[in-house]
N, CA, C and O atoms as a MOPAC input file, in Angstrom:
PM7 MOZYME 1SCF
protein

 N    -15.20600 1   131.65800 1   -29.10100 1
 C    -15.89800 1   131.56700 1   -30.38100 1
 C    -14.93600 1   130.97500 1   -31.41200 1
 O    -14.33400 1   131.62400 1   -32.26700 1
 N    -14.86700 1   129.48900 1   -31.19200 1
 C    -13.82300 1   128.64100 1   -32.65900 1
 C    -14.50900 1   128.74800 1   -34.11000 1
 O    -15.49200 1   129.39800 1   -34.46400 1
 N    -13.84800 1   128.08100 1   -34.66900 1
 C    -13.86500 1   127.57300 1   -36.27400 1
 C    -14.60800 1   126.55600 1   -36.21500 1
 O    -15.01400 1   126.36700 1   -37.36200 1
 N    -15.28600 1   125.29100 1   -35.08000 1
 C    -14.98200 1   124.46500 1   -34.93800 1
 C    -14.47700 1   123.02200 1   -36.30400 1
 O    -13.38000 1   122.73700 1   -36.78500 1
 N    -15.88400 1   122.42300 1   -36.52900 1
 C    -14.74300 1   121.82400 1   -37.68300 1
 C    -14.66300 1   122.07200 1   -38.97700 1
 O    -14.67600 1   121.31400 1   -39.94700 1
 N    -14.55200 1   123.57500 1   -38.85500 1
 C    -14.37300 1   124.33100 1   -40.54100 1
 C    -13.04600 1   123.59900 1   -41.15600 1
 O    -11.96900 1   123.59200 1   -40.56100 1
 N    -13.29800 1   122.90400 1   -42.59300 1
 C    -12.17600 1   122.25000 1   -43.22900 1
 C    -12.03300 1   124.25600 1   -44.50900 1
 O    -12.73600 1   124.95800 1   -45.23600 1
 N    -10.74300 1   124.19300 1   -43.98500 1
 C    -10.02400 1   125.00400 1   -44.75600 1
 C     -9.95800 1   124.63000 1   -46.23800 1
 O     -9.56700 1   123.46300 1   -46.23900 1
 N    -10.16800 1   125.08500 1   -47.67500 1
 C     -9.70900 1   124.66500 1   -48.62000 1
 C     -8.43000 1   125.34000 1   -49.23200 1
 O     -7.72600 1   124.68500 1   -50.00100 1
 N     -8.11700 1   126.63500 1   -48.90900 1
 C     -7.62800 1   127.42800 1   -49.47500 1
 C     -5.97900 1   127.60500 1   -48.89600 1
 O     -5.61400 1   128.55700 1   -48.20700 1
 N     -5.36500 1   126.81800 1   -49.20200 1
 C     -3.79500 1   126.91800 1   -48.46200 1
 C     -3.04600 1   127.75700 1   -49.01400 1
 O     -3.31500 1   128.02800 1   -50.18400 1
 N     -2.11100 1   128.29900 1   -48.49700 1
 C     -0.95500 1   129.16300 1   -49.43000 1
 C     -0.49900 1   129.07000 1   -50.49200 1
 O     -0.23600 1   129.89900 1   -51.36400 1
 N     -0.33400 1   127.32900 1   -50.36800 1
 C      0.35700 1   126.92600 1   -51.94100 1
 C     -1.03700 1   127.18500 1   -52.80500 1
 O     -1.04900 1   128.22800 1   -53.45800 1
 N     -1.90300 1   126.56100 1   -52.85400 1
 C     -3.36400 1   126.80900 1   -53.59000 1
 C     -3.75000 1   128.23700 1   -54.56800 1
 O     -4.22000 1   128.58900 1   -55.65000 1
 N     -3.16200 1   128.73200 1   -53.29000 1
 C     -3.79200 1   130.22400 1   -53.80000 1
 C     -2.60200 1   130.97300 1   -54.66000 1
 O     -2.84000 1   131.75800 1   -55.57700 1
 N     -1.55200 1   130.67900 1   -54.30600 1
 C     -0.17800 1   130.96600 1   -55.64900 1
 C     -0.15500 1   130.08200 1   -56.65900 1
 O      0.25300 1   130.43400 1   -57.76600 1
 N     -0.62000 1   128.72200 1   -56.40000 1
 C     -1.03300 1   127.95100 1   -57.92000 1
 C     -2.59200 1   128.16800 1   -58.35800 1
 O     -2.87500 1   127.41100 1   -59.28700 1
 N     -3.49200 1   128.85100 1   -58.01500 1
 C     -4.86400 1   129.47000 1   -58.28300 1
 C     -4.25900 1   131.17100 1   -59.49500 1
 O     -4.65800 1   131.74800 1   -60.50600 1
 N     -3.32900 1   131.26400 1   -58.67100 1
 C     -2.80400 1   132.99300 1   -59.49500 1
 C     -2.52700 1   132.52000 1   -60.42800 1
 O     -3.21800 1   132.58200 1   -61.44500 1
 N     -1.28200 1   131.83000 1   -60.31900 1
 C     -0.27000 1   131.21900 1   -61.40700 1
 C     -0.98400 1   130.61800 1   -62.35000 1
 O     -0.51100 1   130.62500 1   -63.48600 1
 N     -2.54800 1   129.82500 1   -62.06500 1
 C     -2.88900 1   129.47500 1   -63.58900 1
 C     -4.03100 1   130.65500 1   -64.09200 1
 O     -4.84100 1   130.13900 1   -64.86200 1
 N     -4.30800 1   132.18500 1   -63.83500 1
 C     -4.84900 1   132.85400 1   -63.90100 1
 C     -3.99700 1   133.54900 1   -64.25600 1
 O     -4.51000 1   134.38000 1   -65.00600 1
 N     -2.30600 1   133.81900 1   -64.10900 1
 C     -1.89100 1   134.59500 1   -64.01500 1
 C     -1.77700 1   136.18900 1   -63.70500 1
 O     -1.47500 1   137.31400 1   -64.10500 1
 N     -2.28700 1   135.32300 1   -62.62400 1
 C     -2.23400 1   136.98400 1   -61.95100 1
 C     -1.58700 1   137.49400 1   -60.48400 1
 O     -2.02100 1   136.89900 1   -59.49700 1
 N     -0.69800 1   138.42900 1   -60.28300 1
 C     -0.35500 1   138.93900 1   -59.33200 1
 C     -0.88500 1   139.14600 1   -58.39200 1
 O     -2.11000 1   139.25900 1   -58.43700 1
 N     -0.19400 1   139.28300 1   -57.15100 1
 C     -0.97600 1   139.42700 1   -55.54900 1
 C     -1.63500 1   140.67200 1   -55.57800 1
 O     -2.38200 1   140.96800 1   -54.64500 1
 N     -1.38700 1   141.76400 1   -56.92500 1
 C     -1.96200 1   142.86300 1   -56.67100 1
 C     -3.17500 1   142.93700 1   -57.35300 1
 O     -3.80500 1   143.99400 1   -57.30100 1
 N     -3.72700 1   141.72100 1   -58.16100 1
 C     -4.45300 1   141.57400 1   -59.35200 1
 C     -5.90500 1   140.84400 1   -58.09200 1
 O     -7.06800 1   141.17300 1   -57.85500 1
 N     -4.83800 1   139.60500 1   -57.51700 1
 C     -5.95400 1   139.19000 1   -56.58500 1
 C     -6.50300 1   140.15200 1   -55.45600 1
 O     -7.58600 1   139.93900 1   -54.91200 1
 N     -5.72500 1   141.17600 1   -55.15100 1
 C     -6.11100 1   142.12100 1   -53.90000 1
 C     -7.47900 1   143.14000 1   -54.79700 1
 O     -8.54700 1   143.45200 1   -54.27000 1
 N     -7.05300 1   143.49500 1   -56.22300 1
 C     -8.24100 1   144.20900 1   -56.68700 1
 C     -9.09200 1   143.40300 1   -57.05500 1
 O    -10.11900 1   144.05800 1   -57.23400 1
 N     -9.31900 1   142.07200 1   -57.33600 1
 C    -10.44000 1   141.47200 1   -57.56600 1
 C    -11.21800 1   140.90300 1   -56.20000 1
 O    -12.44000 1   140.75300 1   -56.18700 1
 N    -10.34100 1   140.59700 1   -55.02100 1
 C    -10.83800 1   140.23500 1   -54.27300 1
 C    -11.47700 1   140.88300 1   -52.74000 1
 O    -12.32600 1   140.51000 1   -51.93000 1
 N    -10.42200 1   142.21300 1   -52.88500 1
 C    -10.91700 1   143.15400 1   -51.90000 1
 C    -10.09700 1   142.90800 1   -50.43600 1
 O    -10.13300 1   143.42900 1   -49.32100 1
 N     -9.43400 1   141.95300 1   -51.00200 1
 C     -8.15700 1   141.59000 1   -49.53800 1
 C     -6.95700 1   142.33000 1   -49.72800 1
 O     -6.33500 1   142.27000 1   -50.78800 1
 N     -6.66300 1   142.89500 1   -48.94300 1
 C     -5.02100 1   143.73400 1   -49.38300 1
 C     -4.01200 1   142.85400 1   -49.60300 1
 O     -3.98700 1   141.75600 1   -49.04600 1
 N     -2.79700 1   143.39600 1   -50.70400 1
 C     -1.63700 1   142.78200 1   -50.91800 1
 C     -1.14900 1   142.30700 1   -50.05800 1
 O     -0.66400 1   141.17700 1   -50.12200 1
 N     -1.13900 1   143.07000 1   -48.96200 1
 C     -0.25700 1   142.50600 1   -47.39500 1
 C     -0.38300 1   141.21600 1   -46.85900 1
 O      0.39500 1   140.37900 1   -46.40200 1
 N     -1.74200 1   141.31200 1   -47.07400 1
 C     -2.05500 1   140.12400 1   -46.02200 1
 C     -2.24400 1   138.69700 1   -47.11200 1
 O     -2.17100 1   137.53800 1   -46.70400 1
 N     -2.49300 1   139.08300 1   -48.53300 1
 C     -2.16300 1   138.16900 1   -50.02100 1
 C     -0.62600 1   137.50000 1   -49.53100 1
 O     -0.52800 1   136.30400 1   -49.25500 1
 N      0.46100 1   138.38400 1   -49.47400 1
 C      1.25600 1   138.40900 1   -49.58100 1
 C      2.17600 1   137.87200 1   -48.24700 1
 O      3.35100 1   137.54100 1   -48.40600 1
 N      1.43100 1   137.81500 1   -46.75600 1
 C      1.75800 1   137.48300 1   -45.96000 1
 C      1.43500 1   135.92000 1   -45.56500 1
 O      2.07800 1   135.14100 1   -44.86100 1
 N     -0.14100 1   135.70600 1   -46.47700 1
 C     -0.65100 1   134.19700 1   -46.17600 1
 C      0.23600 1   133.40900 1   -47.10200 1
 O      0.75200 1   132.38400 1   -46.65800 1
 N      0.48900 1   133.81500 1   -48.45500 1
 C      1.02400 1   132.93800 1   -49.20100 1
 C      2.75300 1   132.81000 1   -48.82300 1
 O      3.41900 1   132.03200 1   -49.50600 1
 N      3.34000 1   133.50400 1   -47.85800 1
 C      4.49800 1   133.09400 1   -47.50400 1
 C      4.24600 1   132.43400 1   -45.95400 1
 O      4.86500 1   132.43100 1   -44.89000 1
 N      3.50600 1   132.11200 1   -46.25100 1
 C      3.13100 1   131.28300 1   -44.36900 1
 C      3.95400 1   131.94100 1   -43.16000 1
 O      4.81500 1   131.48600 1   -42.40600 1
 N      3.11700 1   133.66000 1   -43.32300 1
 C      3.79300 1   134.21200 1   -41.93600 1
 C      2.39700 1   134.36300 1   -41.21700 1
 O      2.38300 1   134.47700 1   -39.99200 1
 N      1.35600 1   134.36800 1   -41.85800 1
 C     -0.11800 1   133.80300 1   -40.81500 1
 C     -1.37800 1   133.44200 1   -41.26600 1
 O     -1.57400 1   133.86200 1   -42.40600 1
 N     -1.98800 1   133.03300 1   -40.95700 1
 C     -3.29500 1   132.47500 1   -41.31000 1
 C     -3.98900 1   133.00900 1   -41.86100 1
 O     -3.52600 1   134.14600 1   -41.96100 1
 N     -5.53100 1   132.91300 1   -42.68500 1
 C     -6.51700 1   133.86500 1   -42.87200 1
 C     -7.89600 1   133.70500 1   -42.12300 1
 O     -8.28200 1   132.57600 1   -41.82100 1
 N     -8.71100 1   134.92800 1   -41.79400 1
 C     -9.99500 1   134.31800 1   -40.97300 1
 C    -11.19100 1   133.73400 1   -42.56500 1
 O    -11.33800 1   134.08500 1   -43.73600 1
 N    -11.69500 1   132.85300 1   -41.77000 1
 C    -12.52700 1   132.31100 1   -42.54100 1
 C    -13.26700 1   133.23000 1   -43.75300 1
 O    -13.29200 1   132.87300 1   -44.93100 1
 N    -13.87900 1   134.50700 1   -43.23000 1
 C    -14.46500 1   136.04900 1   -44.40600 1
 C    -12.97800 1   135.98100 1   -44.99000 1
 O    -13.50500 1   135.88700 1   -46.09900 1
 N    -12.09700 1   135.95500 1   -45.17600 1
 C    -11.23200 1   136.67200 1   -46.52200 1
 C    -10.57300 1   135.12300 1   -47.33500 1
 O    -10.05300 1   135.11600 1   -48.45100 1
 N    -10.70400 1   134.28700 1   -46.72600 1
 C    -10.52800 1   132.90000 1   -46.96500 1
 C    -11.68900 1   133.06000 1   -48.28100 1
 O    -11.46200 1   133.25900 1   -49.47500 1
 N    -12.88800 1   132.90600 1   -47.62400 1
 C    -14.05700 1   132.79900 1   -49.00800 1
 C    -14.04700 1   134.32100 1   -49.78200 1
 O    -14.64700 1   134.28700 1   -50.85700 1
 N    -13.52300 1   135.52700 1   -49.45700 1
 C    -13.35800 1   136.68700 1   -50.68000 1
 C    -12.66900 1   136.37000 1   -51.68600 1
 O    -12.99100 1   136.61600 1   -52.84900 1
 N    -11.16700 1   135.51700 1   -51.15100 1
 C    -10.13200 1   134.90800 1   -52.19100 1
 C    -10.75800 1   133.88200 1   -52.83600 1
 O    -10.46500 1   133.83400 1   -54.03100 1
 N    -11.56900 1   132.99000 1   -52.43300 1
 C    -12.27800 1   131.89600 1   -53.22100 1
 C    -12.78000 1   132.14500 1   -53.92000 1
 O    -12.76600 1   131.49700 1   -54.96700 1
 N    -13.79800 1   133.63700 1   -53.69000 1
 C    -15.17100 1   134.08500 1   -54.79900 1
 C    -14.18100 1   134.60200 1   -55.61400 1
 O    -14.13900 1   134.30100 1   -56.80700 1
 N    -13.34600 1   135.38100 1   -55.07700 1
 C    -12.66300 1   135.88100 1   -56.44700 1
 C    -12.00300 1   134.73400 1   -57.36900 1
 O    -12.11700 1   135.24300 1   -58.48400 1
 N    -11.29600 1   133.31900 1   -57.58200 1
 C    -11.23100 1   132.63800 1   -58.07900 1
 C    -12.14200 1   132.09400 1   -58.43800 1
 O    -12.19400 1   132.05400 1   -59.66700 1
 N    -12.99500 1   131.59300 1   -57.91000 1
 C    -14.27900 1   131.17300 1   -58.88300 1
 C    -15.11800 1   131.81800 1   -59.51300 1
 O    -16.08900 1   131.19500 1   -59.94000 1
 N    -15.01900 1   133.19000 1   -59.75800 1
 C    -15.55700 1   133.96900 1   -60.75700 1
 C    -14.82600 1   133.99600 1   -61.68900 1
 O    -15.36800 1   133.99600 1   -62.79400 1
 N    -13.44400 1   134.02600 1   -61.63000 1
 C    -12.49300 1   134.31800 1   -62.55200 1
 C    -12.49800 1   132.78200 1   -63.37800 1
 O    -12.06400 1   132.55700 1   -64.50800 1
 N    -13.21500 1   131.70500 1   -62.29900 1
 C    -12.91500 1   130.58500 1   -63.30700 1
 C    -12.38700 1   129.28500 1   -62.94000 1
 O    -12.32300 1   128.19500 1   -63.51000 1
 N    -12.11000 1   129.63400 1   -62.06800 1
 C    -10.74800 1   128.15100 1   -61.09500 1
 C    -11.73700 1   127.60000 1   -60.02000 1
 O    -12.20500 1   128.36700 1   -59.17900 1
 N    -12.03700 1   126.36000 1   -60.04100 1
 C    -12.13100 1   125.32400 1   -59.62000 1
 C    -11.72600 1   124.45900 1   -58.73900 1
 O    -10.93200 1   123.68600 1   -59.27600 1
 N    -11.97500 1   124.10800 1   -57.11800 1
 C    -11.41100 1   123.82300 1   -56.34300 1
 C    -11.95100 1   122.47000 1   -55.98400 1
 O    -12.92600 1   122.36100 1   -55.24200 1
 N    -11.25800 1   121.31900 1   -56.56200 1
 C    -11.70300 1   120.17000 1   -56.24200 1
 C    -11.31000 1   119.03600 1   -55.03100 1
 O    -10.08100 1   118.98300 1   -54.99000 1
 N    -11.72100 1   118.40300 1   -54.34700 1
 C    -11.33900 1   117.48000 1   -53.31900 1
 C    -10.11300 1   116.16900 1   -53.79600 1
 O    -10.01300 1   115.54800 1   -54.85400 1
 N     -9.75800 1   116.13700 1   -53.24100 1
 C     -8.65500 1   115.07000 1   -54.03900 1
 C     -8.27300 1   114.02400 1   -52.76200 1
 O     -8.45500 1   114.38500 1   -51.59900 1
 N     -7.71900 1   112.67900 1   -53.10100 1
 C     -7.85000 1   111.86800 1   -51.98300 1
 C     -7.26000 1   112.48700 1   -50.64900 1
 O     -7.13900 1   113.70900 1   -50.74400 1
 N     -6.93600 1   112.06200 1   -49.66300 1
 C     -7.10300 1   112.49300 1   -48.48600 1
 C     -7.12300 1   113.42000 1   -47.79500 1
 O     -6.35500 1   113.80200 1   -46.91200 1
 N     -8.49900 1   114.01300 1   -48.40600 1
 C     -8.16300 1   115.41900 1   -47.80700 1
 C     -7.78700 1   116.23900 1   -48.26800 1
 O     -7.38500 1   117.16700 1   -47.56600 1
 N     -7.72800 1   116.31500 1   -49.61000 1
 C     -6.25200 1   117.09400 1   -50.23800 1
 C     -7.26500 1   117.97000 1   -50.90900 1
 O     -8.44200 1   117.61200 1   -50.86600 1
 N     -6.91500 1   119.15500 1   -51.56700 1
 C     -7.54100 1   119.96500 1   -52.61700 1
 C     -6.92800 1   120.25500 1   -53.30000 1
 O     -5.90100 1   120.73600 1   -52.82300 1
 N     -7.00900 1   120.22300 1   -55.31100 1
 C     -6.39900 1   121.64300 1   -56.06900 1
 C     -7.25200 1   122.06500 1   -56.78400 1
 O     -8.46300 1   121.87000 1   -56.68100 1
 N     -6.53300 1   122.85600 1   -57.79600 1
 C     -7.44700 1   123.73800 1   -58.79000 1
 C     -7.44900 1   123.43900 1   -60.30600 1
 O     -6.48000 1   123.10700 1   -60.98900 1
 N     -8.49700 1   123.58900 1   -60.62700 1
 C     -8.42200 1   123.16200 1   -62.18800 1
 C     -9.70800 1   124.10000 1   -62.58300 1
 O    -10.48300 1   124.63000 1   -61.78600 1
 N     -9.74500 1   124.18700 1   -64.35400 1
 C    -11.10900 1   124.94300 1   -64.52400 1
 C    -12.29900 1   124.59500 1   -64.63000 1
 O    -12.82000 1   123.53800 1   -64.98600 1
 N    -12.73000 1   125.64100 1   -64.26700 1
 C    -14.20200 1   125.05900 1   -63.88400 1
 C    -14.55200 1   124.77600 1   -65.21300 1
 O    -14.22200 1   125.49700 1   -66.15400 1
 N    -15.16600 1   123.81900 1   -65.30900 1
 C    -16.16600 1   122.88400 1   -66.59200 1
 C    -17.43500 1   124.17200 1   -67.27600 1
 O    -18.31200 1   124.84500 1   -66.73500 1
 N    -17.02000 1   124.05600 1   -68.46900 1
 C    -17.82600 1   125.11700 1   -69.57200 1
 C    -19.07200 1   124.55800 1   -70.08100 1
 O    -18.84500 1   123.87200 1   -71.07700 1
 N    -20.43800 1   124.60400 1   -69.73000 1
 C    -21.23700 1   123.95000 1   -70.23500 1
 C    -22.00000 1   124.59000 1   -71.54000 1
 O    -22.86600 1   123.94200 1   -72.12800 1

């Protein structure tokens, strides 16, 4: 049972520059997002992956809070805020 071609948006660096312009701590994203510090704290030092469910908990929790995850040329993604209408 793969991923098959699930494109990841959410990389380590992403999600420490997603905090950093929210400013908020791995313990700030674990209570908004419902993912424990550990594993906050283990993806963003690239000691392992995340499954796809806590991949999109960390997302919802940034895009409620506001941050914006846009496509950028090849493939690439960052974050900026989401547009205030």
């Amino acid at each position: 049972m793969g991923q098959g071609d699930y494109c990841k948006i959410l990389t380590p660096a992403l999600c420490r520059a997603a905090r950093g312009y929210l400013d908020w701590t791995q313990m700030d994203l674990a209570e908004r997002s419902g993912v424990s510090r550990s594993t906050i704290r283990d993806y963003e030092g690239d000691r392992h992956d995340v499954h796809r469910a806590t991949e999109a908990q960390l997302r919802l929790a940034f895009e409620t809070a506001g941050i914006a995850f846009v496509r950028m040329e090849g493939d690439q993604f960052g974050v900026c805020p989401k547009a205030v209408n």
